[in-house]
C-alpha positions in Angstrom: -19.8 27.0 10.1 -23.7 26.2 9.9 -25.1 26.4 6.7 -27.8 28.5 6.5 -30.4 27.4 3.5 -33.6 28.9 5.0 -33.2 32.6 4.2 -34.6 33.6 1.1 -32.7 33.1 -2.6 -30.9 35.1 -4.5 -32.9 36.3 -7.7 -30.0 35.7 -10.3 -28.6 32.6 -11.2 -25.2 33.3 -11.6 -23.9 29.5 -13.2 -25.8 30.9 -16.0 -23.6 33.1 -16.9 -19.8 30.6 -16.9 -17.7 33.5 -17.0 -18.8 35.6 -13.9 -19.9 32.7 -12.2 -16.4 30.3 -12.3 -14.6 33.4 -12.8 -16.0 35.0 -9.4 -15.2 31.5 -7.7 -11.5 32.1 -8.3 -11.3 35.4 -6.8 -12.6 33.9 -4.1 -10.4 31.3 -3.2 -7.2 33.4 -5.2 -5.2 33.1 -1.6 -5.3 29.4 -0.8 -2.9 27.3 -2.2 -3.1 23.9 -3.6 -6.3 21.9 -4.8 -9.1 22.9 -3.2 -13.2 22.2 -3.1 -15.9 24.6 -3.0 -19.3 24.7 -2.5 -22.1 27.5 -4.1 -24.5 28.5 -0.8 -26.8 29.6 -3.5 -26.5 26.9 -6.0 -26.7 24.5 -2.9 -30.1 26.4 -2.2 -31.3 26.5 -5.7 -30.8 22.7 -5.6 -32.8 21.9 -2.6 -35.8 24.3 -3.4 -35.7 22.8 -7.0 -35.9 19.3 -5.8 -39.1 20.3 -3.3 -40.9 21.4 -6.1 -40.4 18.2 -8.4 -41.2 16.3 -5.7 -44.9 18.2 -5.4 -45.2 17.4 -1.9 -43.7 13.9 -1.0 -41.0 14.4 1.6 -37.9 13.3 0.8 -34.8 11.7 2.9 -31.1 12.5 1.9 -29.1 10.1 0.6 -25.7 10.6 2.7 -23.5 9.0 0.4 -24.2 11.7 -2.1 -23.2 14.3 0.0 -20.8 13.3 3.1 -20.8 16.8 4.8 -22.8 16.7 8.2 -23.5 20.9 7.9 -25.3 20.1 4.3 -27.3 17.6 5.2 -28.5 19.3 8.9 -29.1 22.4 6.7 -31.3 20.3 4.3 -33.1 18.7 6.6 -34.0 22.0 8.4 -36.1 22.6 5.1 -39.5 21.7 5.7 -40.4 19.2 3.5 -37.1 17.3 4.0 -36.9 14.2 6.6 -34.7 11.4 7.4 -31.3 10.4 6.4 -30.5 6.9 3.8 -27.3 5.8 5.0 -25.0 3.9 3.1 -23.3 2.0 5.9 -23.8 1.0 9.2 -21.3 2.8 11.2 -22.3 5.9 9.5 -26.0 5.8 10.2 -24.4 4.7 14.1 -22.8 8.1 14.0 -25.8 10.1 12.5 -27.7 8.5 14.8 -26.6 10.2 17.6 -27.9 13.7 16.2 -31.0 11.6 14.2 -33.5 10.3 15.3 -34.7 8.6 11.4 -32.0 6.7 9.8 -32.3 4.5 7.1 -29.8 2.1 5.9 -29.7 2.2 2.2 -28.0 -1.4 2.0 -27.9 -4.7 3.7 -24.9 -5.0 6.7 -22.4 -8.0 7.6 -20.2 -5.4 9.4 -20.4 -7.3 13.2 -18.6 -4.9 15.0 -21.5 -2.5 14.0 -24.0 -4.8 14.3 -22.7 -5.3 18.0 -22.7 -1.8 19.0 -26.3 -1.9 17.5 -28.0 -4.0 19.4 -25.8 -2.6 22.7 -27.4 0.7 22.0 -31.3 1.2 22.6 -31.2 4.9 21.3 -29.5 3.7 18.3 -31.8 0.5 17.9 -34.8 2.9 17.6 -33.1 5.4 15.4 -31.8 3.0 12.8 -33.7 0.7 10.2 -31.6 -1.8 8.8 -32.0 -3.0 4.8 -32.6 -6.8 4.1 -33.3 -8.7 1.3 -32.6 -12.0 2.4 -33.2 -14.1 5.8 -29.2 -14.6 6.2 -29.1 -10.8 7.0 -31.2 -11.7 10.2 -28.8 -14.4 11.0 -26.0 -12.3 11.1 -28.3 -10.3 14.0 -29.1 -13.1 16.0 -25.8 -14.6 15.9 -24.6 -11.0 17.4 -27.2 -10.7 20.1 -30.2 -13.5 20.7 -33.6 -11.8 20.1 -34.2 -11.9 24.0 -31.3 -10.2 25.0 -31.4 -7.2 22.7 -33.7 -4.6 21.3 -36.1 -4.9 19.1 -34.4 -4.2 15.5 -36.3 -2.7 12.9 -36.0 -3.5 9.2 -37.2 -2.6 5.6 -37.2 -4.8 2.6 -35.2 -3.7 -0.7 -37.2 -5.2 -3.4 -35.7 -4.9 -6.6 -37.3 -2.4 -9.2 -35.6 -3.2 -12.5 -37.3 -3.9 -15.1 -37.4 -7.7 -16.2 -38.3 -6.8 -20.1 -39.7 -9.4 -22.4 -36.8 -10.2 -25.2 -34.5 -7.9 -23.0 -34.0 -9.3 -19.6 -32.8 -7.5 -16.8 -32.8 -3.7 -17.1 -31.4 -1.9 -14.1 -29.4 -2.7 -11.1 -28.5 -5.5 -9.5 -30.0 -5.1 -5.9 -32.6 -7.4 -4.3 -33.5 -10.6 -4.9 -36.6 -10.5 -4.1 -38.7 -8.8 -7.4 -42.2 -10.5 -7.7 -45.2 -9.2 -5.2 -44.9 -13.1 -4.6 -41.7 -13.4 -3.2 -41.5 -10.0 -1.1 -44.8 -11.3 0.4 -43.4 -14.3 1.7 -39.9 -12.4 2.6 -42.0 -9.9 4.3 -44.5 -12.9 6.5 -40.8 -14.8 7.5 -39.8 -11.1 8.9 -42.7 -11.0 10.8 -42.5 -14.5 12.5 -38.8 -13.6 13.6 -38.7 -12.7 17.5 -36.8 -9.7 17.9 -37.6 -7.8 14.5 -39.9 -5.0 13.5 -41.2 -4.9 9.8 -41.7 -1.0 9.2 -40.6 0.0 5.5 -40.0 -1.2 1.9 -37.2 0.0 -0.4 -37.6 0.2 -4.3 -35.2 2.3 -6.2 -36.1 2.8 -9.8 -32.0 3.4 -11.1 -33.3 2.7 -14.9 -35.0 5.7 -14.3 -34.1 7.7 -11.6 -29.7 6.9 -12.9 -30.2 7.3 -16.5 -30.1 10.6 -18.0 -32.7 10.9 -21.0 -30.7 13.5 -23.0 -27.0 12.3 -23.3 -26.6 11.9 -27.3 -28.1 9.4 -30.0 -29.5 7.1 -28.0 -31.9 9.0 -26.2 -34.9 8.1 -27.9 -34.5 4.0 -26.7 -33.6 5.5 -23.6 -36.6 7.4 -23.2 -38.4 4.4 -24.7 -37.4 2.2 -21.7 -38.0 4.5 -19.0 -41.6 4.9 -19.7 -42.1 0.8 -20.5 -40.1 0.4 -17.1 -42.1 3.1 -15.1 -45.7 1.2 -16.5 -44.5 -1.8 -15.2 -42.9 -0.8 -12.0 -46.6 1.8 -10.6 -48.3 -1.9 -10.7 -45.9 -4.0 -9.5 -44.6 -1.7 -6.8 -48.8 -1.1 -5.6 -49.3 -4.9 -5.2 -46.2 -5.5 -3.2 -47.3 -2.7 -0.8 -50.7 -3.6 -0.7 -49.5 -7.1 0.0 -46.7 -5.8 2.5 -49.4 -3.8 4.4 -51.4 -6.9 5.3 -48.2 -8.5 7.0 -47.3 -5.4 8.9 -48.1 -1.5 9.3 -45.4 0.2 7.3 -43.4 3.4 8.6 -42.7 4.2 5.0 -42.7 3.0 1.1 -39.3 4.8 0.0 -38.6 5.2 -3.8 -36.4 7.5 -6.4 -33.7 9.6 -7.0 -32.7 12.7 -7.8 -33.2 11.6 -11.5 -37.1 10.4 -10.4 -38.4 12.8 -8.7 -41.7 13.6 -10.6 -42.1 10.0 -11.8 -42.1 8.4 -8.3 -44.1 11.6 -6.5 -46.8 10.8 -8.9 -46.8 6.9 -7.5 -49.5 6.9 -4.6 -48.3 3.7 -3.3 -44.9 5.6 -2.3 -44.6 7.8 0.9 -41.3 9.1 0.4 -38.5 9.7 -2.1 -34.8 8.8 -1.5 -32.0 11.7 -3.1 -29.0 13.9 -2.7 -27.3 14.0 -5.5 -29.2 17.1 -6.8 -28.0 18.6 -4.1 -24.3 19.6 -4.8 -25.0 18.3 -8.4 -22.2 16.4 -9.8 -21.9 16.5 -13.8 -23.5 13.0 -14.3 -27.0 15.4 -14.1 -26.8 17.4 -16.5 -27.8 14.7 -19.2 -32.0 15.3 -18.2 -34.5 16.4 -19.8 -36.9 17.4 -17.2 -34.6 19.4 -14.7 -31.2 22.0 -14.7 -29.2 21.7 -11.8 -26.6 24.2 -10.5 -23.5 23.1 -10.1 -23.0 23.6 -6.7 -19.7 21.5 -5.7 -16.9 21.9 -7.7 -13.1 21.6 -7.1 -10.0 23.5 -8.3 -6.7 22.7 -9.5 -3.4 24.1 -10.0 -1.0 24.0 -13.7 1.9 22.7 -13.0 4.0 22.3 -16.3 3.2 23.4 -20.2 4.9 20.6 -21.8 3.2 22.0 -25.2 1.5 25.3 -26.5 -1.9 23.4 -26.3 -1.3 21.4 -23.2 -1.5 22.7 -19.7 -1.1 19.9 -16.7 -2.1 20.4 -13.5 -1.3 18.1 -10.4 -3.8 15.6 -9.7 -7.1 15.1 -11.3 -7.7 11.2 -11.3 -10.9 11.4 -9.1 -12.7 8.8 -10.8 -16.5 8.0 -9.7 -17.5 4.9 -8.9 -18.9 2.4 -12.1 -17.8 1.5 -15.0 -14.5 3.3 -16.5 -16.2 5.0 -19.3 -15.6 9.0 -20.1 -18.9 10.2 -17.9 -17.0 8.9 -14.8 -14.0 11.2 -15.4 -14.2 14.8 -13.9 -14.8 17.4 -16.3 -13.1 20.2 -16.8 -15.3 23.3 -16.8 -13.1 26.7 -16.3 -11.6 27.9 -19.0 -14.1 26.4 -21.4 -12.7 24.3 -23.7 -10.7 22.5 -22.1 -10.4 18.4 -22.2 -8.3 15.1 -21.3 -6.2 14.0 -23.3 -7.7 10.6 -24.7 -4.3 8.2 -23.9 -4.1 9.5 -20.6 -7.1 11.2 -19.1 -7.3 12.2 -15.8 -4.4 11.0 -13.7 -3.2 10.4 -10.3 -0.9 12.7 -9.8 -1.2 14.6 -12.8 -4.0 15.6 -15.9 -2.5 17.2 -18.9 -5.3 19.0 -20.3 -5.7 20.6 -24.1 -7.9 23.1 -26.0 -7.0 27.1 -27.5 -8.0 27.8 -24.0 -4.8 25.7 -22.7 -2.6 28.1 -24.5 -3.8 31.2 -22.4 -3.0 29.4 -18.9 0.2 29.7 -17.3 2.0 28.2 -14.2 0.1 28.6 -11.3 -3.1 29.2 -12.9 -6.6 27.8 -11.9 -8.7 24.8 -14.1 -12.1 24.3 -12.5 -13.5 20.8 -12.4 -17.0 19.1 -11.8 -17.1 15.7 -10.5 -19.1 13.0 -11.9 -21.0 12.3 -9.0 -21.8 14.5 -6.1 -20.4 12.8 -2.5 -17.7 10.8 -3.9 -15.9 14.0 -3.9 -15.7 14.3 -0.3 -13.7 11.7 -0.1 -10.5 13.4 -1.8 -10.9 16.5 0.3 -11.3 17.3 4.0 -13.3 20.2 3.4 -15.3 22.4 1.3 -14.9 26.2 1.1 -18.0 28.0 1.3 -18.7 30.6 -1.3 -20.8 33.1 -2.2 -20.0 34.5 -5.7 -16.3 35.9 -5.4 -16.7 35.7 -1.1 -15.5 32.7 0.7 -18.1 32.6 4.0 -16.3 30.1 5.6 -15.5 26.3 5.9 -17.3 22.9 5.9 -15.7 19.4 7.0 -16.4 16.5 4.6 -16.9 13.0 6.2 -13.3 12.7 5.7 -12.4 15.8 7.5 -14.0 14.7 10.8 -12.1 11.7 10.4 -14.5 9.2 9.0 -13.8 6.7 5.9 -16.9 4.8 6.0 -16.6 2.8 2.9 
């Protein structure tokens, strides 16, 4: 089915309310066995309207990897002020890239095989920007096809945007290399001197900011400290790397952010675009923010299997862990019937998650526990589709990434 995001919303918000709102999603899906994942039409709305207003104006491009459904992110991009796709691999953005004609890859390649069928493809050679950070990324393109016997290949820079604090050190991810205006100056001039490459874009995601929720518990307040040393540092840094970056080469695009970022890196006038997705089907990770409430618009379903005490109800499944480290905020949470949590020896497991609380003594075999992942497109990967809902009315089906077929990464 196509989703439809376009028509006007709904004037309720119905996850307000846990009870009618998780309660209406298991009359809807009462006649399908087995675990099962859904996805809100109007939460999925309320998301991308909410994320257009944060981002006051600067169009943003959809992170794939956060949402791995083809029909969400066409319907998303159909919203005006939404453009372009961030890929997370290069055989995905080769396959987007024959419906899209703006692809970004979020990450730097050594895949060959992709590379090959790159540089063998002019439509795909326009469509596609590749990531780089580092010269040997070129290499790996040359080696493929010599600069005079392929397309021109277009590429951005990642520069890194952590934040290198005095007495602190490195705060943030581990991305590029490159960090000082300095060195993606002269990363940028060695890109432009290479036959067979287009400069057009630069790449600087803020995850100290945009990946770290400001209102998780008692540490909030260093937290919150951080982000707005960090965010100082990175409006001056990131304006003297474009402004050095623009007189190498005329830039397509400065992308920055996250769903998490939104109004921080709109209000940076040396960016021309914002990078996210996540806030799109929401997975629980955003609910620890300060500045935004997202609706959780994905969620998945799972049956109990066994009581082996009062207290205890098990369903079968549950271990769909999110990628980073193994701490408690990757497990998925268990939302419907409220109350319920992992058991702390065990938490959620492969083939089975016992589950306690009062509210485990009320469920029987057979019976539904709703879950929220802790991240929003690694969920597609465990299921080949989502069931489309509207309050208690399924409208229809949506193949994941993995339902068409595709395990990208």
């Amino acid at each position: 089915m196509s989703l439809d995001l376009l028509s006007s919303p709904t004037a309720t918000e119905p996850w307000n309310d846990p009870a009618s709102y998780w309660g209406s999603l298991t009359h809807a899906v009462e006649g399908i066995s087995g675990p099962l994942a859904t996805l809100s039409l109007p939460a999925l709305r309320y998301n991308a309207l909410d994320m257009l207003v944060r981002a006051a104006g600067v169009p943003i491009r959809v992170a794939s990897k956060s949402v791995r459904v083809r029909e969400a992110i066409d319907a998303t991009l159909a919203m005006a002020g939404y453009h372009g796709i961030l890929a997370f691999t290069l055989p995905e953005a080769l396959w987007l890239a024959q419906t899209h004609d703006d692809v970004v890859l979020g990450y730097p390649t050594a895949d060959r095989a992709a590379l090959a069928a790159l540089v063998a493809d002019e439509q795909a050679a326009a469509r596609i920007t590749l990531m780089v950070d580092d010269l040997a990324q070129l290499d790996l393109v040359d080696v493929t096809a010599a600069p005079g016997g392929r397309p021109e290949i277009r590429v951005a820079i990642d520069a890194d945007a952590s934040w290198r604090a005095p007495g602190l050190g490195h705060i943030g991810v581990h991305r590029s290399p490159v960090h000082e205006p300095g060195e993606v100056a002269a990363l940028g001039r060695a890109i432009a001197a290479r036959p067979g490459f287009r400069l057009v874009g630069l790449m600087m995601y803020e995850a100290q900011i945009a990946g770290q929720g400001d209102a998780t518990g008692s540490g909030d307040a260093v937290i919150r400290w951080m982000q707005r040393r960090s965010e100082h540092e990175l409006l001056e840094r990131r304006s003297e790397i474009v402004s050095a970056l623009r007189d190498i080469a005329p830039l397509e695009f400065v992308n920055g952010g996250g769903t998490g970022s939104l109004e921080f890196t709109a209000s940076d006038q040396s960016v021309t675009e914002i990078t996210a997705g996540s806030g799109l089907l929401a997975g629980h990770l955003f609910d620890g923010y300060r500045a935004f409430d997202l609706a959780p618009a994905a969620a998945f379903a799972l049956e109990v299997v066994r009581k082996p005490a009062p207290d205890i109800a098990t369903v079968l499944g549950g271990g769909w862990i999110a990628s980073g480290p193994p701490v408690a905020s990757r497990q998925p949470l268990p939302v419907w019937p409220a109350g319920l949590k992992t058991v702390a020896r065990e938490g959620a497991g492969e083939v089975q998650t016992p589950l306690k609380g009062e509210a485990a003594r009320d469920l029987r075999v057979g019976d539904r526990v709703w879950f929220r992942h802790s991240k929003s497109g690694e969920l597609a990967e465990r299921v080949d589709r989502y069931h489309v809902v509207d309050g208690d009315r399924i409208l229809g089906e949506v193949p994941t990434y993995r339902g068409e077929g595709k395990a990208f990464l």
